[in-house]
TORPA-4810 file (N, C-alpha, C, O; in nm, 3 decimals):
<nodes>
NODE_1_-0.567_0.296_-0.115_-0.492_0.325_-0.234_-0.433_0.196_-0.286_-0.385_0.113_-0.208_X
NODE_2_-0.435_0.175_-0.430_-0.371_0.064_-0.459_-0.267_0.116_-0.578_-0.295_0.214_-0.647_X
NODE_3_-0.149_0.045_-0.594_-0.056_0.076_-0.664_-0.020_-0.050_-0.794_0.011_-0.166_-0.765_X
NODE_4_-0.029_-0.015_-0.894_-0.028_-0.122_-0.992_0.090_-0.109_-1.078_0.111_-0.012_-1.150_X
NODE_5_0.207_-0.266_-1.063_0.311_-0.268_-1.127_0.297_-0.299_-1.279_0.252_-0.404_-1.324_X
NODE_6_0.345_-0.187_-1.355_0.337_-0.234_-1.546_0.387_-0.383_-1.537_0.312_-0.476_-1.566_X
NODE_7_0.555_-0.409_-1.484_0.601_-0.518_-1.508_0.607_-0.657_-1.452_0.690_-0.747_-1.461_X
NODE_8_0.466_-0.643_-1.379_0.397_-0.750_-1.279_0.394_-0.865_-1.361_0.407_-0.853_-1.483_X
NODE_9_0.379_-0.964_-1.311_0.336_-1.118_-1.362_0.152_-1.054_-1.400_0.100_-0.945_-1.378_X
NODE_10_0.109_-1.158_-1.453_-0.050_-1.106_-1.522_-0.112_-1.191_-1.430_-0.095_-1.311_-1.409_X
NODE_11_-0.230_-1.065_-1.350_-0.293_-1.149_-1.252_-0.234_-1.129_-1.077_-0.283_-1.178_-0.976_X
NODE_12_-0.131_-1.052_-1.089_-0.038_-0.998_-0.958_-0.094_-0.893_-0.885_-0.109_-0.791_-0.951_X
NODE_13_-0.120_-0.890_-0.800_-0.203_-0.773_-0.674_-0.141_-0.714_-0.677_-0.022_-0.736_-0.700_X
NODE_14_-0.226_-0.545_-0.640_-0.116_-0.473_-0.635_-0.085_-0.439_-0.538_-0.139_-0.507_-0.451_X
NODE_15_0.004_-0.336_-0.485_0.045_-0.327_-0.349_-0.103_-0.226_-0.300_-0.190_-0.182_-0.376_X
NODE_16_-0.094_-0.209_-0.152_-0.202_-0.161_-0.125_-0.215_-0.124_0.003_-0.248_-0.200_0.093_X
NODE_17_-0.182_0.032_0.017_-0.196_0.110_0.139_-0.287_0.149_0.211_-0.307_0.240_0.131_X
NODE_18_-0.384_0.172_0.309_-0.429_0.217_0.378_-0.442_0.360_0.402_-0.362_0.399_0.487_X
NODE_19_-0.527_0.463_0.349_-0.514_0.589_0.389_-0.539_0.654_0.503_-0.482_0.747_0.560_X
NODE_20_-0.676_0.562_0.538_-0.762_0.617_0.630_-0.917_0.702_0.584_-1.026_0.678_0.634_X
NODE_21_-0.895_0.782_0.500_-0.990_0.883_0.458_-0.977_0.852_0.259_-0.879_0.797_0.209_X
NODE_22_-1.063_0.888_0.200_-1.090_0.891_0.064_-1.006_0.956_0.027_-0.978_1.066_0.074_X
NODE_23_-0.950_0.901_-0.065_-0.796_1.026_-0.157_-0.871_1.052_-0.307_-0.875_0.984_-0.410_X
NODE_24_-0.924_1.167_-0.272_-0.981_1.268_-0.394_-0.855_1.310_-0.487_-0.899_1.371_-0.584_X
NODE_25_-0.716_1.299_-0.492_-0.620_1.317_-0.613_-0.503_1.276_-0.600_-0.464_1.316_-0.490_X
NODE_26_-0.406_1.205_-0.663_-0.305_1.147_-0.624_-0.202_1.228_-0.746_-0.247_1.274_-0.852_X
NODE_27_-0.046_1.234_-0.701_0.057_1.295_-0.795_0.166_1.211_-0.736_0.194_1.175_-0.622_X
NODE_28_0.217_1.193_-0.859_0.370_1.203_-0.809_0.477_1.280_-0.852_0.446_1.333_-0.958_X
NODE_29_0.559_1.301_-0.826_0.675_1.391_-0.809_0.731_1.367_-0.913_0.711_1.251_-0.951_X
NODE_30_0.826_1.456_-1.008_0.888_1.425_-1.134_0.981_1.342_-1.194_0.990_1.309_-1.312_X
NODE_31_1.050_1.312_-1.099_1.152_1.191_-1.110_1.025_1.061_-1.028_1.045_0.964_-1.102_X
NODE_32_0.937_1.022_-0.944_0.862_0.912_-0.933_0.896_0.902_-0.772_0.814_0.838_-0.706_X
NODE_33_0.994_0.952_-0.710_1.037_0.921_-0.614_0.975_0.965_-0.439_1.009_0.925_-0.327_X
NODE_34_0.873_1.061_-0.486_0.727_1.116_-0.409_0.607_1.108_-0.447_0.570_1.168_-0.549_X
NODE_35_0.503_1.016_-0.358_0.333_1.040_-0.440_0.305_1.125_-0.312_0.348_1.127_-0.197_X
NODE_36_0.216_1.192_-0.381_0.088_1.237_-0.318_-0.037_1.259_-0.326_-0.088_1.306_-0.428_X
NODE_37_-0.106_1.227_-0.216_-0.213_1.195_-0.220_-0.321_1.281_-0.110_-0.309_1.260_0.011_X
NODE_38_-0.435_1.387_-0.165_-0.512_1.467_-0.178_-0.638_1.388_-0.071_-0.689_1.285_-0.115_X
NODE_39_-0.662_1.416_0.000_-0.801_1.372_0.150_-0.885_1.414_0.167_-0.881_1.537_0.174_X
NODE_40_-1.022_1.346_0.186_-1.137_1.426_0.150_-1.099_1.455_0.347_-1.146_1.558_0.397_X
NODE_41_-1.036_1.381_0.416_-1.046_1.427_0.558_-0.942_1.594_0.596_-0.908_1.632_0.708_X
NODE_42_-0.919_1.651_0.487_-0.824_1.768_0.497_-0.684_1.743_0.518_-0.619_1.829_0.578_X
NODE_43_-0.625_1.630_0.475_-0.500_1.623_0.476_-0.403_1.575_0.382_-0.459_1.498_0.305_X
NODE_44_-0.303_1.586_0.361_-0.219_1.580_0.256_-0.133_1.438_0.283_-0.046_1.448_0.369_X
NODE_45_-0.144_1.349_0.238_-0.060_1.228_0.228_0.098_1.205_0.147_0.080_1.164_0.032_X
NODE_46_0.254_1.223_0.185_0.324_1.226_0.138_0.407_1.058_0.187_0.426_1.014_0.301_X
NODE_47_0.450_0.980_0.016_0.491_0.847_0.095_0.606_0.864_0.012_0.604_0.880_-0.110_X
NODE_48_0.725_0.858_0.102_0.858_0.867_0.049_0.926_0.790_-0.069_1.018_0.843_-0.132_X
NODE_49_0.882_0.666_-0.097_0.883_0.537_-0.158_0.788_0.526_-0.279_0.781_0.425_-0.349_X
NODE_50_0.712_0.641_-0.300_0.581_0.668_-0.411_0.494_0.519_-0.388_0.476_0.429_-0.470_X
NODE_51_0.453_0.528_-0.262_0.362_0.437_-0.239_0.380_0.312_-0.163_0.294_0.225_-0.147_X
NODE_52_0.509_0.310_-0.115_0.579_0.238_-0.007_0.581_0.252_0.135_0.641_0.355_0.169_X
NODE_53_0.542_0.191_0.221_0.628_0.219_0.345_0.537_0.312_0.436_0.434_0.303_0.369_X
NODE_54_0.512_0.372_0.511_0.434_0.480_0.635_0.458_0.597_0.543_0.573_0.641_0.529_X
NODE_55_0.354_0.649_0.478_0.343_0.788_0.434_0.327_0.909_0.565_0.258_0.885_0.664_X
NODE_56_0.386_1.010_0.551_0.400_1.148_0.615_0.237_1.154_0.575_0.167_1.129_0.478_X
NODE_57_0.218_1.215_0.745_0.077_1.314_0.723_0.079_1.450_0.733_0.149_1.507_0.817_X
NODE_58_0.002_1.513_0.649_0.034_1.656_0.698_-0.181_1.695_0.707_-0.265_1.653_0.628_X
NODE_59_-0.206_1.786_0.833_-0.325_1.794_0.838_-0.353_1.980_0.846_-0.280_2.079_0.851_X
NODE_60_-0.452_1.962_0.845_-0.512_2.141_0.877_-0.533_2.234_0.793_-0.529_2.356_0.810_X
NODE_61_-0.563_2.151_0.669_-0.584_2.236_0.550_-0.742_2.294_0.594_-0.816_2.251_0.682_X
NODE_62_-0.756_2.378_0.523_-0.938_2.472_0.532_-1.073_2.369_0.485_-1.194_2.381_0.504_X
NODE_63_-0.997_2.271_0.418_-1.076_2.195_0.366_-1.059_2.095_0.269_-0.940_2.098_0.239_X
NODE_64_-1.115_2.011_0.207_-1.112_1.902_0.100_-0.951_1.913_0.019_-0.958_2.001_-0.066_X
NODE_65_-0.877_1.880_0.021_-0.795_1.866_-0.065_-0.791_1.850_-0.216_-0.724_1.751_-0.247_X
NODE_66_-0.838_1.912_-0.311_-0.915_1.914_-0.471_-0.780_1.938_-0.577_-0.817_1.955_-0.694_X
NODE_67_-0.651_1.940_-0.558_-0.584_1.980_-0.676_-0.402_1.970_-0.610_-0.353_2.054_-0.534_X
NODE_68_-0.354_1.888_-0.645_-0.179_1.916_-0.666_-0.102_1.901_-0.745_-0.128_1.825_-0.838_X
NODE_69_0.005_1.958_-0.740_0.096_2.002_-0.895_0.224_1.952_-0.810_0.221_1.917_-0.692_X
NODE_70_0.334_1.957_-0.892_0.441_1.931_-0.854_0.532_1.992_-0.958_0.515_1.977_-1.079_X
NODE_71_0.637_2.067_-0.895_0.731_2.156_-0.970_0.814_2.031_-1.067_0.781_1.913_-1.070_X
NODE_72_0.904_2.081_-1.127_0.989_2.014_-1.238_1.082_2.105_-1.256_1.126_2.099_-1.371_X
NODE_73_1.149_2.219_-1.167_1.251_2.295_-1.197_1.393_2.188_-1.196_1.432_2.102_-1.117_X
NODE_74_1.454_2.248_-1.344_1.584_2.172_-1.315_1.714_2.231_-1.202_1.753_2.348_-1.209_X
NODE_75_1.754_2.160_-1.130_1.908_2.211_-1.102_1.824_2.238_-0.921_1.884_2.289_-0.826_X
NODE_76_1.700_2.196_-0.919_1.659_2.179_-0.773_1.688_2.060_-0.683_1.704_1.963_-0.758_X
NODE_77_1.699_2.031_-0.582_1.764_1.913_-0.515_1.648_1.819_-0.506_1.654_1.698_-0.526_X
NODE_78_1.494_1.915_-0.459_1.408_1.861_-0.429_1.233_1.924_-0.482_1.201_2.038_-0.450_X
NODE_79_1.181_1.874_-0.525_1.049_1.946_-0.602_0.954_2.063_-0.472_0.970_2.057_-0.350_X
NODE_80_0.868_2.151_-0.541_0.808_2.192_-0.496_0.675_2.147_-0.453_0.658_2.131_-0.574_X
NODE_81_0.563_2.110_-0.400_0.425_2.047_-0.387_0.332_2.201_-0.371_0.340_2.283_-0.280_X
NODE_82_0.276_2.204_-0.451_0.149_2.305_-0.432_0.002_2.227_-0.453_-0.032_2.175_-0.559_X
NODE_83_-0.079_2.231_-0.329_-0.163_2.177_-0.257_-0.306_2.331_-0.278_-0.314_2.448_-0.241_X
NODE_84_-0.405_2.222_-0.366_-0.520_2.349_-0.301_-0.637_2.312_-0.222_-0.689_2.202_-0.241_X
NODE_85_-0.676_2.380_-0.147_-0.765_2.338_-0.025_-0.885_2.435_-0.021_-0.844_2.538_0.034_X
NODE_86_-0.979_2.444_-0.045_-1.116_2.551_-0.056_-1.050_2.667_-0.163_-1.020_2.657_-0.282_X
NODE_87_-1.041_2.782_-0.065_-1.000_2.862_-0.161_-0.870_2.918_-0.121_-0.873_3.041_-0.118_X
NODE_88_-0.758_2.865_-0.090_-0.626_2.854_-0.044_-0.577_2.742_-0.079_-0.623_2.628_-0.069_X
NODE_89_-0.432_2.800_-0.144_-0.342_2.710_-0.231_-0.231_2.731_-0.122_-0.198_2.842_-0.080_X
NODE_90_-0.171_2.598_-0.077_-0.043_2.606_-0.031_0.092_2.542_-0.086_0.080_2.427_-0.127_X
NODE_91_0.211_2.595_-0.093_0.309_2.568_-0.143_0.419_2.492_-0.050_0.499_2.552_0.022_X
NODE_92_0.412_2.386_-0.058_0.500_2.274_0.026_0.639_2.313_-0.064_0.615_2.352_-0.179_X
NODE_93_0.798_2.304_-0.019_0.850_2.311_-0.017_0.968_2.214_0.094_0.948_2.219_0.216_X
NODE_94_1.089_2.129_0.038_1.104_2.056_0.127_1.228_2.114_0.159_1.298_2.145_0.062_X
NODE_95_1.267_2.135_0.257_1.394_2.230_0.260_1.538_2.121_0.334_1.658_2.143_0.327_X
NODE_96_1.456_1.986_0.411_1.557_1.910_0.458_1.527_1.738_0.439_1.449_1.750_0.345_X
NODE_97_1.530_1.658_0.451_1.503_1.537_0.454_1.411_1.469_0.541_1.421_1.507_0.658_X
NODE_98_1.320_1.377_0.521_1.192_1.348_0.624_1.125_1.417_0.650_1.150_1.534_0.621_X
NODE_99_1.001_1.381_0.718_0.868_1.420_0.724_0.874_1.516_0.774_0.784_1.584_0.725_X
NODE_100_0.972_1.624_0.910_0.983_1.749_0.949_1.071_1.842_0.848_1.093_1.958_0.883_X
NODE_101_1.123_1.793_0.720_1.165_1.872_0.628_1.088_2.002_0.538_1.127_2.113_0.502_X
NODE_102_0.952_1.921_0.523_0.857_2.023_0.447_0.838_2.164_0.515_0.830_2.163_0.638_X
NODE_103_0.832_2.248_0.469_0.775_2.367_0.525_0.675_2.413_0.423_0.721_2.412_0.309_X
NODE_104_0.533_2.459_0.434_0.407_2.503_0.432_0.402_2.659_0.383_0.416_2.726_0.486_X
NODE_105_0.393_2.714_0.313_0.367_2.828_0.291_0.213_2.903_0.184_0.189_2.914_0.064_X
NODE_106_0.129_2.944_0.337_-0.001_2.955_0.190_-0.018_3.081_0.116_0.039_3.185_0.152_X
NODE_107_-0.088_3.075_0.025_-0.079_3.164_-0.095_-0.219_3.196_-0.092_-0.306_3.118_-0.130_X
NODE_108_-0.245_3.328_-0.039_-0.403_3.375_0.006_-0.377_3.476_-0.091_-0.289_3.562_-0.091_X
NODE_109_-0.494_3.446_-0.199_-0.531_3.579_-0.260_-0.685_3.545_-0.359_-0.757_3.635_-0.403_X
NODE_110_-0.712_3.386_-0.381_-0.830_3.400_-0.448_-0.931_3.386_-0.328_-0.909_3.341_-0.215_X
NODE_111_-1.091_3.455_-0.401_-1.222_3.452_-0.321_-1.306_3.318_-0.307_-1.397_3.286_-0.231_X
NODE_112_-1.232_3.243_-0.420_-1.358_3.104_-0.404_-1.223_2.998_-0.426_-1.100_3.006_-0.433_X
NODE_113_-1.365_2.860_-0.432_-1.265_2.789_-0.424_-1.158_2.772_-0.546_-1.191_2.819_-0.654_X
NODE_114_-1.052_2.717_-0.534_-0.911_2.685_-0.651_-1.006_2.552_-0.689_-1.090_2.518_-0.606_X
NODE_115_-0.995_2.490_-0.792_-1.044_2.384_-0.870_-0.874_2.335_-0.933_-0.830_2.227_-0.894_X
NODE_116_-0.792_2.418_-1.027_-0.641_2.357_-1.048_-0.575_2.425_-1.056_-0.584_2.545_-1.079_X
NODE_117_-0.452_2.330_-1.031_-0.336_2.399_-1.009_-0.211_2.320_-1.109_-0.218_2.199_-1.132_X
NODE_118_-0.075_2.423_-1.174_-0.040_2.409_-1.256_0.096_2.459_-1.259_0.108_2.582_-1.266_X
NODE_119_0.208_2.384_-1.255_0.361_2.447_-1.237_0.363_2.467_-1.432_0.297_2.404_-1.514_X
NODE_120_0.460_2.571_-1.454_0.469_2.562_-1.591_0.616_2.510_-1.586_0.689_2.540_-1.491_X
NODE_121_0.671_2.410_-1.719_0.734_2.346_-1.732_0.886_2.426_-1.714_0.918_2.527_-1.777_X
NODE_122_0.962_2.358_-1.621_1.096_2.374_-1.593_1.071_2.505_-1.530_1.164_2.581_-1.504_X
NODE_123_0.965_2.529_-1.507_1.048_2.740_-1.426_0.947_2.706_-1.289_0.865_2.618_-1.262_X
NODE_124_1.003_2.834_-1.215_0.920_2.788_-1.098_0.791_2.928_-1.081_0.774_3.025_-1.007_X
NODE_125_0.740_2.882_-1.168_0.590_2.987_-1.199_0.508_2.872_-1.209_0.529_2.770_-1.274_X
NODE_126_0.362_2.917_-1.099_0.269_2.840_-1.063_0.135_2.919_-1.097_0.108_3.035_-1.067_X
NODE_127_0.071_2.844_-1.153_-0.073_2.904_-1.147_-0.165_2.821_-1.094_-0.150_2.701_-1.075_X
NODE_128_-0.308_2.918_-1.058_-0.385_2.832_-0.984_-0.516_2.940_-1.041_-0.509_3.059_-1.071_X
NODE_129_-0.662_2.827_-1.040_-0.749_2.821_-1.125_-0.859_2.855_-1.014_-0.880_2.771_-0.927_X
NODE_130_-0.910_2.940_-1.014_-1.025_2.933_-0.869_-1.210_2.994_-0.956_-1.231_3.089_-1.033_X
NODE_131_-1.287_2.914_-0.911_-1.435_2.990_-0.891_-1.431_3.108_-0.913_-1.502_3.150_-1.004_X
NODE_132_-1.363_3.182_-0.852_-1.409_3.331_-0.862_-1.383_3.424_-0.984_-1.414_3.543_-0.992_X
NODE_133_-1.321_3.350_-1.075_-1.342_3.372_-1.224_-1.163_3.472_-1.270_-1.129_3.563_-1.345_X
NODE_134_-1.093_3.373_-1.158_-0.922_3.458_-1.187_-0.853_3.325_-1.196_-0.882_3.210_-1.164_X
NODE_135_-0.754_3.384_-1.251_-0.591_3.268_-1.288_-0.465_3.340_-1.194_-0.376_3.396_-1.258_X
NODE_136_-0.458_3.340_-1.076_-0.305_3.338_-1.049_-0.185_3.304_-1.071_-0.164_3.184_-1.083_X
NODE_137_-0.070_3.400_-1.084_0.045_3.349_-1.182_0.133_3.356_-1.006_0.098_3.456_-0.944_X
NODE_138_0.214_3.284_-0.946_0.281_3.310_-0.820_0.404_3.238_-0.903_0.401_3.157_-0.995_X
NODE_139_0.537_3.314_-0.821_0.677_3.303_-0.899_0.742_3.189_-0.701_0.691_3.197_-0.589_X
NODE_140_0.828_3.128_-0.733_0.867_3.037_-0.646_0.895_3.054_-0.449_0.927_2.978_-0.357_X
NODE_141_0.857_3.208_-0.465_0.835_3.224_-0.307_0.710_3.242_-0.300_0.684_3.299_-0.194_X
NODE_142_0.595_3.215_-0.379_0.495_3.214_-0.336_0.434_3.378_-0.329_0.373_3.422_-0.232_X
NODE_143_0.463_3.453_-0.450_0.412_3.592_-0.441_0.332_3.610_-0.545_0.372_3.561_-0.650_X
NODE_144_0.216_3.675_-0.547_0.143_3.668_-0.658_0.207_3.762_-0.764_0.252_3.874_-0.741_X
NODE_145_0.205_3.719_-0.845_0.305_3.814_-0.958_0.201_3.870_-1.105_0.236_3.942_-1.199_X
NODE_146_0.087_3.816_-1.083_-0.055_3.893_-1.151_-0.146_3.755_-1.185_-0.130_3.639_-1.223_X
NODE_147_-0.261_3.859_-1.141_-0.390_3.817_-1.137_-0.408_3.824_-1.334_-0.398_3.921_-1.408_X
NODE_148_-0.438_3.673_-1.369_-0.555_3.633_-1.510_-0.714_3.648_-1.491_-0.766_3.588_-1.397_X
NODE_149_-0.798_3.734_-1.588_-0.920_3.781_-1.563_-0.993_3.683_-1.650_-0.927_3.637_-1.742_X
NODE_150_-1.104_3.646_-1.639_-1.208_3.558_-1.745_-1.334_3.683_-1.774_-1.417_3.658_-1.862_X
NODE_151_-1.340_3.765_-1.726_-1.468_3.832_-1.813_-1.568_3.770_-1.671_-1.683_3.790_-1.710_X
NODE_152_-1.575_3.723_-1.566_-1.690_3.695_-1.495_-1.684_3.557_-1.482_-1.744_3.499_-1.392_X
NODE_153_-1.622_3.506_-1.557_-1.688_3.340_-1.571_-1.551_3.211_-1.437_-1.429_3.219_-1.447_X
NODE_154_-1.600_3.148_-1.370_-1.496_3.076_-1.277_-1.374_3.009_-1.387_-1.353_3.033_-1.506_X
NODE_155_-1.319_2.932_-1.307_-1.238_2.858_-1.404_-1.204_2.736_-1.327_-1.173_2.730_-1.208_X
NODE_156_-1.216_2.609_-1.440_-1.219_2.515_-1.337_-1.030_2.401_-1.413_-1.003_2.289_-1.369_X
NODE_157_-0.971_2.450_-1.486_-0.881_2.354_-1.558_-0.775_2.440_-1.595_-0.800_2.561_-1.591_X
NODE_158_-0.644_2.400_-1.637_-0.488_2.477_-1.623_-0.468_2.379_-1.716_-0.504_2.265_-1.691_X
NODE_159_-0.406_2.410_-1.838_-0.249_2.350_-1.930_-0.156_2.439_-1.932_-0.201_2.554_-1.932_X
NODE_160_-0.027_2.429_-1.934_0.069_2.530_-1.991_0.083_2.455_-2.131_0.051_2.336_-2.139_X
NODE_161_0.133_2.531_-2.249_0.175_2.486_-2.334_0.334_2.419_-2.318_0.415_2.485_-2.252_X
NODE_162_0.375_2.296_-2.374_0.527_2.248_-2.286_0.623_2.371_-2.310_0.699_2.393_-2.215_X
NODE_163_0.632_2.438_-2.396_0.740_2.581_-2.379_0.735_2.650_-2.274_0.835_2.712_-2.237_X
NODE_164_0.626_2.654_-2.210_0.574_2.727_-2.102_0.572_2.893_-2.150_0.615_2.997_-2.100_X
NODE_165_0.492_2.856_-2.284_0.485_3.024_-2.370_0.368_3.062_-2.347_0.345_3.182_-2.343_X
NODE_166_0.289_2.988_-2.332_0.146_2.992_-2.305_0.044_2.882_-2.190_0.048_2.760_-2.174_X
NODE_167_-0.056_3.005_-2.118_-0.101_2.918_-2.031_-0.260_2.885_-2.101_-0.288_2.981_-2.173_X
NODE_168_-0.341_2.808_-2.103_-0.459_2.754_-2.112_-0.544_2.747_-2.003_-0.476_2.702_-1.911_X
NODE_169_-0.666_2.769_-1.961_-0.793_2.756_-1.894_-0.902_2.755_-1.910_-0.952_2.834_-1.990_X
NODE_170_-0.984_2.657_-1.832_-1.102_2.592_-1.902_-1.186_2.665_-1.803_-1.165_2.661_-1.682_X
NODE_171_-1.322_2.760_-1.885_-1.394_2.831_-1.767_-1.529_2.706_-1.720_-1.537_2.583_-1.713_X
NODE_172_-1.615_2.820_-1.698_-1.773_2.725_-1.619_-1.864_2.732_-1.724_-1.957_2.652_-1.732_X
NODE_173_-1.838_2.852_-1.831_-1.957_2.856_-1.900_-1.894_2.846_-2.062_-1.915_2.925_-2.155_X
NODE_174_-1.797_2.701_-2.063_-1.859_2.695_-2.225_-1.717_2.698_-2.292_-1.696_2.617_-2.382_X
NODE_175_-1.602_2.798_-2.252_-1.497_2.920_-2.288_-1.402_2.823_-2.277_-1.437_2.720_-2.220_X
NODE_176_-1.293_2.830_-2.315_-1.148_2.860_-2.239_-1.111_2.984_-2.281_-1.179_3.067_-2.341_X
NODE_177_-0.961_2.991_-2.232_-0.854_3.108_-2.237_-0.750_3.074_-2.257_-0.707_2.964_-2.222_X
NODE_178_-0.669_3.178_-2.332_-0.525_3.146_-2.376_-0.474_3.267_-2.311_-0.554_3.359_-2.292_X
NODE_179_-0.364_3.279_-2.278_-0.309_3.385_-2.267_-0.156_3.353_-2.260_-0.119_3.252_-2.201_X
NODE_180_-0.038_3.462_-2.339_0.096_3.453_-2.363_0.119_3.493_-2.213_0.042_3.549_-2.135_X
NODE_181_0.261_3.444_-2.193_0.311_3.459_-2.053_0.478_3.480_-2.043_0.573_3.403_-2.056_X
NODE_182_0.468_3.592_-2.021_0.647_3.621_-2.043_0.770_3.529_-2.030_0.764_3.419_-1.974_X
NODE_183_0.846_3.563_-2.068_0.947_3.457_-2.053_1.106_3.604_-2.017_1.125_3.705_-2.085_X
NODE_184_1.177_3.565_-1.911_1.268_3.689_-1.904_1.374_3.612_-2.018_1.429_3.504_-2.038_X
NODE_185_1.358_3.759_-2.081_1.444_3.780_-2.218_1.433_3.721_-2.348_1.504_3.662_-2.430_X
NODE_186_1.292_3.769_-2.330_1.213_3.795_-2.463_1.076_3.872_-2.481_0.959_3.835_-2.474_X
NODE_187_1.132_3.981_-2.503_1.064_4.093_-2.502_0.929_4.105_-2.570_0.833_4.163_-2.521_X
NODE_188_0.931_4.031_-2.719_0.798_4.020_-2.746_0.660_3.934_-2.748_0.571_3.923_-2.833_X
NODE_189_0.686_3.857_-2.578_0.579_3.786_-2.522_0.518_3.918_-2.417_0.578_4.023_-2.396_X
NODE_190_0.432_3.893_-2.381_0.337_3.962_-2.277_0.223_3.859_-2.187_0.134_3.779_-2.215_X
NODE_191_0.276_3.907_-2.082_0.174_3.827_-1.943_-0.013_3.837_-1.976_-0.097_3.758_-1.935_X
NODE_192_-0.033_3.952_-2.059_-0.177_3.987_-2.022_-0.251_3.980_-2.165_-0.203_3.939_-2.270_X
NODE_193_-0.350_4.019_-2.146_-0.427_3.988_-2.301_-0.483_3.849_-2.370_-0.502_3.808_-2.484_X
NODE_194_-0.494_3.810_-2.260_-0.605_3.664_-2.288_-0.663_3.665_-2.374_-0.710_3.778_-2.385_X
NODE_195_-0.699_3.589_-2.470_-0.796_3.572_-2.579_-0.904_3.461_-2.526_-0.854_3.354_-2.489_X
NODE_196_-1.034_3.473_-2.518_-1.130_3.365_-2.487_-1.139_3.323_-2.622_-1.128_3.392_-2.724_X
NODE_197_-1.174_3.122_-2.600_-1.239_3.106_-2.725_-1.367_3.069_-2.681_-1.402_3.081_-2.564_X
NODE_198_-1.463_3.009_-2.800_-1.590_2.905_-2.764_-1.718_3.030_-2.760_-1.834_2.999_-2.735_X
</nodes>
């Protein structure tokens, strides 16, 4: 992994960590103050310093590491990490300080693999994008709170709109999807009724 400073001298190396294994996706955390970084060896790379110093390993995912999001709820101490791995999305959560702080919680409900994953802005509603042609909406303990349908087709891409009024997904064959997504206390949004375009 290499890390590149905007306000470097021109011509300045950048810093440059060692993973071990290929990092298929890198994030960082909303304030900058956590990266992470996605392993084709099944493990999750967390470096306290966003790219400083002995990164936390975390291992034993089902497989390839392909997609992470990072919450942005305000008035939280510390962000959420949702991690997807084949076809299981897990929701990191840090509940204390240092590398034994995280606790792991997975979110089993799609058939294929997740391709992305997507916090909607400021709330702690997560969606996740899988092959098997659904959009999961999970609310901050990690409960599925309803399944998004495509008509058959996978889905491989997530936007929220920044209101977080609307979610976006990009299918396999051609499509996206829109669909309104409630907001508590305002009655005339609705979770369901996707419109495909394309």
């Amino acid at each position: 992994m290499a890390l590149w400073q905007p306000d470097a001298a021109p011509g300045a190396q950048p810093l440059r960590a060692p993973t071990g294994s290929v990092g298929l996706v890198l994030a960082y955390a909303p304030f900058g103050d956590l990266l992470a970084s996605g392993q084709m060896d099944r493990s999750l790379l967390l470096w306290p310093e966003a790219g400083q110093g002995r990164p936390w390993q975390f291992s034993g995912f089902p497989a390839k590491v392909r997609a992470l999001a990072w919450s942005d709820q305000p008035g939280r101490l510390a962000p959420a990490l949702a991690v997807a791995s084949g076809d299981t999305v897990v929701l990191w959560q840090q509940r204390d300080r240092g590398e034994r702080g995280w606790t792991p919680e997975p979110l089993l409900w799609h058939q294929r693999k997740v391709h992305d994953l997507a916090f909607a802005p400021g709330r702690p509603l997560l969606a996740s994008a899988s092959a098997d042609g659904t959009v999961a909406l999970w609310d901050s303990r990690g409960r599925l709170l309803q399944p998004l349908e495509g008509e058959g087709q996978g889905f491989q891409a997530l936007a929220w709109r920044p209101d977080g009024l609307h979610l976006a997904a990009g299918g396999d064959q051609g499509r996206w999807w829109l669909w309104p997504v409630a907001v508590p206390g305002r009655e005339r949004e609705r979770r369901s009724g996707g419109a495909g375009f394309g």
